[in-house]
C-alpha positions, 0 to 999 in steps of 0.5 A: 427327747422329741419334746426337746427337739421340738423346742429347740426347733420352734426356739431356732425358728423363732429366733430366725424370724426376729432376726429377718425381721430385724433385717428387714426393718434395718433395709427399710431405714437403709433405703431411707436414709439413702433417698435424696429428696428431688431437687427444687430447680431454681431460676438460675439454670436459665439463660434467654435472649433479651430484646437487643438479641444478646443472651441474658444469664439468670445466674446473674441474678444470685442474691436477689429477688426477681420479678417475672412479668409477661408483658403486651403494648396493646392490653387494658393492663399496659399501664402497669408498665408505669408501675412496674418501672416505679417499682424497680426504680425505688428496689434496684439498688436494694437487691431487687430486679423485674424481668418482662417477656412479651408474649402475644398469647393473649388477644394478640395484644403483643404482636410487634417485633422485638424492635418495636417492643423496645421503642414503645416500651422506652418511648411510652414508659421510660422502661430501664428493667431488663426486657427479654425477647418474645416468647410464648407463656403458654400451649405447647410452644411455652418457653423453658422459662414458664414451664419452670414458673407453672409447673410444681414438679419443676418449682416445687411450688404450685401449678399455675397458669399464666390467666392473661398479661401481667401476671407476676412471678415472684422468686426468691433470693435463693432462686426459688418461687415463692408467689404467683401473683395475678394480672389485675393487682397492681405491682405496687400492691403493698403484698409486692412491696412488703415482699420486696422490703422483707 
């Protein structure tokens, strides 16, 4: 008659575990199924000033891929503002847009008002993308704009660092970044515009 008891017992007790594990188990796949992935930010939840003082909606933008470039009058890279305004002359109409911001971070190669950044910009390169108003692309001042850019946790890219005028942003049509492209290469560079044309 013990003997009975005792089996039963064990049985019962056997049968409880694989039933608390099997609860266990069922919670774990629960809690999973009801994690939300974070959230890759886009480009779209920014609106900056421009040069003229008038506020520039990212959202605009839905549906085309954008290059980001911080921008100076007085660096050995300044050129590139030719390129940069042949580059967005011939994708324009092929839903493809630049956005420049000044910034002085560097050598204080930037140190001209908004005002005169425009007049240079016009006079010196004929630049028709959209220009915004300075800002600063790095240190603790840096701009909403550039923590989204060099920050993963916000891009869900990579960590970047703006190296020195002329760095290049590439996002997507979604509004996601999809490549950090350094000042020295040319925004002609056929990795830009095999970008561009995909």
């Amino acid at each position: 008659m013990k003997l009975k008891l005792i089996t039963v017992a064990l049985i019962y007790g056997l049968l409880s575990c694989k039933q608390s594990e099997n609860s266990v188990a069922q919670a774990a796949i629960s809690a999973t199924q009801n994690e939300t992935p974070m959230a890759k930010e886009t480009i779209y939840q920014f609106k900056v000033e421009d040069l003229e003082g008038n506020t520039f909606d990212f959202s605009s933008l839905k549906g085309k891929k954008i290059l980001i470039v911080n921008t100076a009058s007085k660096c050995g890279l300044t050129p590139q503002y030719k390129d940069l305004e042949a580059l967005y002359q011939k994708f324009k109409d092929k839903n493809f847009v630049i956005v420049g911001f000044p910034a002085n971070n560097f050598g204080q190669q930037e140190p001209g008002t908004n005002a005169e950044i425009a007049t240079f910009c016009q006079k010196n390169y004929g630049v028709s993308f959209p220009m915004m108003a300075k800002v600063s692309v790095k240190g603790s001042d840096m701009c909403a704009v550039y923590q989204f850019l060099t920050q993963q946790s916000r891009n869900g890219l990579q960590d970047s660092r703006v190296e020195w005028n002329f760095q290049k942003y590439l996002i997507g049509a979604d509004g996601h970044l999809e490549q950090v492209i350094s000042p020295q290469v040319s925004p002609m560079d056929a990795k830009i515009v095999d970008w561009i044309s995909k």
